[in-house]
N, C-alpha and C positions, 0 to 999 in steps of 0.2 A: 252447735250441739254435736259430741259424740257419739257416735253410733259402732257400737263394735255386733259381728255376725254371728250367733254363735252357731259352733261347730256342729257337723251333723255325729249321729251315734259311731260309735265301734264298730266296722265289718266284723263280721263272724269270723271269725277264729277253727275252721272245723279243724284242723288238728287237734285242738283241748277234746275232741269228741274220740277221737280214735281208739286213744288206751282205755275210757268206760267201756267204750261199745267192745272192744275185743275183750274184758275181763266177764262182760254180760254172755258173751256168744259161748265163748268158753265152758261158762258156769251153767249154762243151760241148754249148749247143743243147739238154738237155733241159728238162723238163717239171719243178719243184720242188715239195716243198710240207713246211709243218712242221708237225706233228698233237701235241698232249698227249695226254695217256693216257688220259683222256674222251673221245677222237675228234674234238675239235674243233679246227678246223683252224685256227692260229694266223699260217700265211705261208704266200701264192701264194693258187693255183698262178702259179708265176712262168715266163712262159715262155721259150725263146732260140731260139725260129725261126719262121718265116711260117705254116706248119701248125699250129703249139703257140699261134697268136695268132688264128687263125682256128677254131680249137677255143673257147679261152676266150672270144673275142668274141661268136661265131654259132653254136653251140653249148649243149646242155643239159649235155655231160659231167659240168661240175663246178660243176653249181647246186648247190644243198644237198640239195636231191633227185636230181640227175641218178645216174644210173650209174657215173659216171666216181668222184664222191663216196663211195658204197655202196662199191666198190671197194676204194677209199682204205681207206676204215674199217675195211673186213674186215681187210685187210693192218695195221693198227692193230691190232686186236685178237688177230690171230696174232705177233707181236711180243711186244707185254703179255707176253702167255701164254707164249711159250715163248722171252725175253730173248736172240732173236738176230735177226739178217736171216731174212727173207722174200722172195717175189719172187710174182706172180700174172701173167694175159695178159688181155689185154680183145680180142672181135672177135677177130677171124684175125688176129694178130702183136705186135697194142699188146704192149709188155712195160713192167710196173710195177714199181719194185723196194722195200725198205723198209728201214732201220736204225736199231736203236735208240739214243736217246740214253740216257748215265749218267753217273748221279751215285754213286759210292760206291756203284757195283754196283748200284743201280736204275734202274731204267727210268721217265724222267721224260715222255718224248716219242717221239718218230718221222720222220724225215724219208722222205720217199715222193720219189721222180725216176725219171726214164722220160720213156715214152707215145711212144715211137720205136718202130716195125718193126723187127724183125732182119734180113730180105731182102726183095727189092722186091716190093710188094702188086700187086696186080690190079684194075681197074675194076670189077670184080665184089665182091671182098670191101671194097672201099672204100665200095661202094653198100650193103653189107649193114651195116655200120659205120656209117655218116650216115644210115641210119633208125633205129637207135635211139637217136641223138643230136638228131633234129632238124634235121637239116644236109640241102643238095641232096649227090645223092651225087658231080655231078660237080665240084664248087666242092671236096671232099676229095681226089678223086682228082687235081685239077688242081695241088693244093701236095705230095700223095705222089709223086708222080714228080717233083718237081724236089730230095727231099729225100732223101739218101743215109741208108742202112739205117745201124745201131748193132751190128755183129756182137756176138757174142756174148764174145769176149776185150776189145772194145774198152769193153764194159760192164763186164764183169770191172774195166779197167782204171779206170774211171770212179767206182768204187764204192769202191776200194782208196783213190782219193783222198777222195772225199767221209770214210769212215770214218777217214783221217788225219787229213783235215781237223776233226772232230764231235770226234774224241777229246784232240785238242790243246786247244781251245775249252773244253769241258768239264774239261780237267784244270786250264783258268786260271780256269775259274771253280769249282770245288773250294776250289781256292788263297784267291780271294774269298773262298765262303762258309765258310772256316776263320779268314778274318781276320776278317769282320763278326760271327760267332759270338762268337769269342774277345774281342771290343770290346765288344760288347752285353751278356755274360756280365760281362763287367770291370764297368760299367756301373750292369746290376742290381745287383750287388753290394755295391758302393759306396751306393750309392743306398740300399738294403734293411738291410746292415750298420747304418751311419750313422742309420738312423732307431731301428733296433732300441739303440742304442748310447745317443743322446742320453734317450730315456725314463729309464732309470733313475741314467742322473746329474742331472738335473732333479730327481727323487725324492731324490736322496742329498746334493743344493745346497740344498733347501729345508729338509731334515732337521737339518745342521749350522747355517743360521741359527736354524730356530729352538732348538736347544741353547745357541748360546751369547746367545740374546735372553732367554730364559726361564726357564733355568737359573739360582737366583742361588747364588752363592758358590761357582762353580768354582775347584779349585785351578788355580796359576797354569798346571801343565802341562798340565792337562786345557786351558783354553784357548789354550794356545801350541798345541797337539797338533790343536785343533780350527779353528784360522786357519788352518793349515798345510795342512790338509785342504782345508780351502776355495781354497786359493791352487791345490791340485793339482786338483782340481774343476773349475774354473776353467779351467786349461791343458786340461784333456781334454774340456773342454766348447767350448774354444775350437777344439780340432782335429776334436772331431767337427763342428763346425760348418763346417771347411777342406770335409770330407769331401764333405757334403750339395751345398755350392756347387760344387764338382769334378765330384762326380756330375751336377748340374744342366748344368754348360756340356758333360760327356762327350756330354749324352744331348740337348744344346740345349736345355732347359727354363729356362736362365737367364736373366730377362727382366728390364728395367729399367723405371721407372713414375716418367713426366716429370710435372714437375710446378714454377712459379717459385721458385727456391732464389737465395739472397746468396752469395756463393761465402766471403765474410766470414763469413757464419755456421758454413757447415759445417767452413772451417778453423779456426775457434776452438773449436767442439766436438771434433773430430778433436784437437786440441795438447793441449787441457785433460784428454783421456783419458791421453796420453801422459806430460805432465809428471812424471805421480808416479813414472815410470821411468826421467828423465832427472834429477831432481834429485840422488839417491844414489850417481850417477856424476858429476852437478858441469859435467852437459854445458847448455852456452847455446843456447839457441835462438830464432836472430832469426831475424824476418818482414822481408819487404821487398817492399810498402811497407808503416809500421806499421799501418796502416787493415786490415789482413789483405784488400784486396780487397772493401770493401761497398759498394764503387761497381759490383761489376761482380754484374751479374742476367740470369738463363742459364736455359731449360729444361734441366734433370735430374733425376736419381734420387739428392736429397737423401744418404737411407742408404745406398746403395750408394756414393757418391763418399766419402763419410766412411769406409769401408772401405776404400777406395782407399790415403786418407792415413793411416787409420790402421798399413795395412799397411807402408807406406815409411816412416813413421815410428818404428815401432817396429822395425823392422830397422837403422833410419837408428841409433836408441840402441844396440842388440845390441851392432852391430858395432862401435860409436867407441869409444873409452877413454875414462876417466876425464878428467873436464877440455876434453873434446873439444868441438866446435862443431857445430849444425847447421843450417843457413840455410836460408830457404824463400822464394824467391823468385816473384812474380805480376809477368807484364804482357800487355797485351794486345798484339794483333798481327796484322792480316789477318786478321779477325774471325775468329781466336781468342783464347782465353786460355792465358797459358803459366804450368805452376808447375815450378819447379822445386828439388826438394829435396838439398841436398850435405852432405855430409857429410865427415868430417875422420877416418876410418876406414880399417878395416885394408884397403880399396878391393878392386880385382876383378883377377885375371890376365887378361891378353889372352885365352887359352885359354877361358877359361872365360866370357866376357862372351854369348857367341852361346850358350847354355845358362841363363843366370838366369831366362827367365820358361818355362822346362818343368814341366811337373806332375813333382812326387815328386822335384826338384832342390834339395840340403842342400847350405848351405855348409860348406865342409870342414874351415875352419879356425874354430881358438877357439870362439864360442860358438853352437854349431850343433847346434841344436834345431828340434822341431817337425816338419811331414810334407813341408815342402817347396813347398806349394800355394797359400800366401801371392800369391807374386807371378805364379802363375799364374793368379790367381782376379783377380787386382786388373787386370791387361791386357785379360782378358776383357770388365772390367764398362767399362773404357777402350774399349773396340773396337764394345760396345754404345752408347753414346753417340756413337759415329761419330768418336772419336777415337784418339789416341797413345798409346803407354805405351814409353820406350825407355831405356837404360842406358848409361851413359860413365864411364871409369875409365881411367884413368894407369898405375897400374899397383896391384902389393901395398904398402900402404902409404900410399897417397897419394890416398885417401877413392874416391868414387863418388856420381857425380849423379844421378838418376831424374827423366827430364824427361814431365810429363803434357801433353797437348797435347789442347785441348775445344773443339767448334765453339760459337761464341757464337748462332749463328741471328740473324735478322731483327728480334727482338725484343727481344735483348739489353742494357743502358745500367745507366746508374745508377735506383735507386727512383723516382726523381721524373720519368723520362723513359718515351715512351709504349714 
């Protein structure tokens, strides 16, 4: 039995919080601040007025020790606890308010706004206010009279937005962490399945060689019986293989390891795998130019481009008929190299051409097998090499070219050149 983990949620993101919370402050002149559920304070205090800026600047309020801080917290912690709004007063009128953030009904965080009067203070309680902040008391009472009170509906009304605003945000990032879940989930899966898969066909590959290596005197069916077996081993050993690579580029683990390859070499290993599936269908396959390209010498990832062609290739047989042709054309070009493979096949509908290189995309006609992930996997290992991978087609009927497009670099030439 498989058992895959699934992943935990999304970390918070509090940067996505920043730009709301400064357009909130802005627009209404208070005080902001954004608290996780530990108490610590993740944004601001952000101020929007001359009072709220001569606090934060000359002021203890909201050092990490200050008062103002302590405050904060507490109001954090009555949230936590009891998963609604709060609201406290600091001094004779400061009013603090607090609301929590959620995620699928928990409480991840806290936005704290205020630190405005309700009606107009006094020189007196101003003074009692900037001693326990640290402040001259007349430098506070010089920016409270020029700063209009926050009644008490207009705060009402102020909090009505914020909590529109916290709850839209929050339900678009819900939405996020249901899609990033649901990928990562996909993912492991893949990933975990495909590994748990490929073990015991390995086991069950090695088994039938050595049966019919060692075995002597099988009857003929028992050997026909056991080729067969091999040939289906093979195929599901081939697509768990799709599997692992698909996994690898879902989760970005696909990685390529350069290294000087003939580009002649790897397309002659690549053909010479293919042949024994183009002969029985009677299909030709010219190179052009015959030299298969051993003039041209490229940093890449030898095996994986051979996968490349393998992949186009053997789709390029699938689909031609009997008799059919497949040409495979090199040249260089603005220091790249161009290959390009055509084929004389049941070719692509227009509809359908903006869809060939998706994962889990089956051709639909004639002989359509496999998981799909071929030519998904093969663009990829194209895209890591800082190159092309694209498709052209006429229509049904009248074949399909797959053009590879690979930067040659700096150092590229024939063997003999530096």
């Amino acid at each position: 039995m498989i058992t895959v983990e699934l992943p935990d949620k999304a970390p918070v993101d509090w940067e996505d919080w920043h730009t709301p919370l400064r357009q909130f402050t802005d627009a209404t002149g208070l005080v902001t601040s954004a608290y996780d559920i530990e108490g610590v304070r993740r944004i601001g205090p952000l101020t929007g007025s001359r009072m709220a800026t001569l606090l934060a600047e000359r002021s203890t309020l909201w050092a990490e020790d200050g008062p103002g801080t302590a405050l904060e917290r507490s109001l954090v912690a009555t949230v936590r606890a009891q998963r609604s709004s709060a609201s406290a007063q600091f001094g004779e009128g400061f009013r603090v308010c607090a609301q929590p953030l959620l995620l699928r009904g928990e409480v991840y965080g806290v936005l704290l706004f205020g630190w405005r009067f309700a009606d107009f203070s006094s020189p007196l309680a101003c003074e009692r206010i900037a001693r326990q902040i640290g402040l001259p008391g007349h430098l506070l009472w010089t920016e409270v009279r020029l700063d209009a009170p926050v009644s008490d509906q207009r705060m009402g009304t102020y909090a009505a937005l914020l909590g529109t605003l916290s709850s839209t945000l929050d339900s678009q990032r819900e939405t996020i962490d249901d899609l990033t879940r649901v990928n990562r989930t996909r993912e492991l899966f893949l990933a975990t399945v495909s590994h748990e898969m490929r073990t015991p066909l390995s086991a069950l590959s090695m088994r039938i060689e050595l049966m019919l290596r060692t075995i002597p005197d099988l009857p003929p069916n028992a050997v026909s019986g056991l080729e067969s077996m091999r040939v289906h081993v093979r195929q599901e050993a081939g697509m768990v293989e799709d599997l692992i690579d698909a996994a690898r580029t879902l989760t970005g683990q696909m990685s390529i390891d350069r290294a000087p390859v003939l580009l002649g070499q790897v397309l002659r290993d690549a053909i010479s795998t293919v042949e024994p599936h183009a002969h029985p269908k009677k299909i030709l396959m010219q190179v052009t130019p015959s030299d298969y390209g051993d003039h041209i010498r490229f940093e890449a990832d030898g095996r994986r481009l051979q996968q490349v062609f393998w992949n186009l290739l053997f789709n390029a047989v699938k689909f031609t008929p009997v008799g059919g042709v497949i040409r495979i054309t090199i040249r260089r070009r603005d220091g790249m190299v161009e290959i390009d493979i055509a084929d004389s096949g049941q070719g692509i509908e227009p509809e359908d051409l903006a869809h060939v290189f998706g994962a889990f995309k089956l051709q639909q006609h004639d002989n359509a097998t496999g998981l799909g992930l071929g030519l998904y996997i093969a663009r990829r290992i194209v895209e890591l090499h800082e190159g092309s991978l694209s498709v052209s087609s006429a229509g049904r009927g009248l074949g399909a070219t797959f053009a590879i497009r690979l930067p040659l670099g700096p150092q590229a030439g024939s063997p003999g050149r530096p």
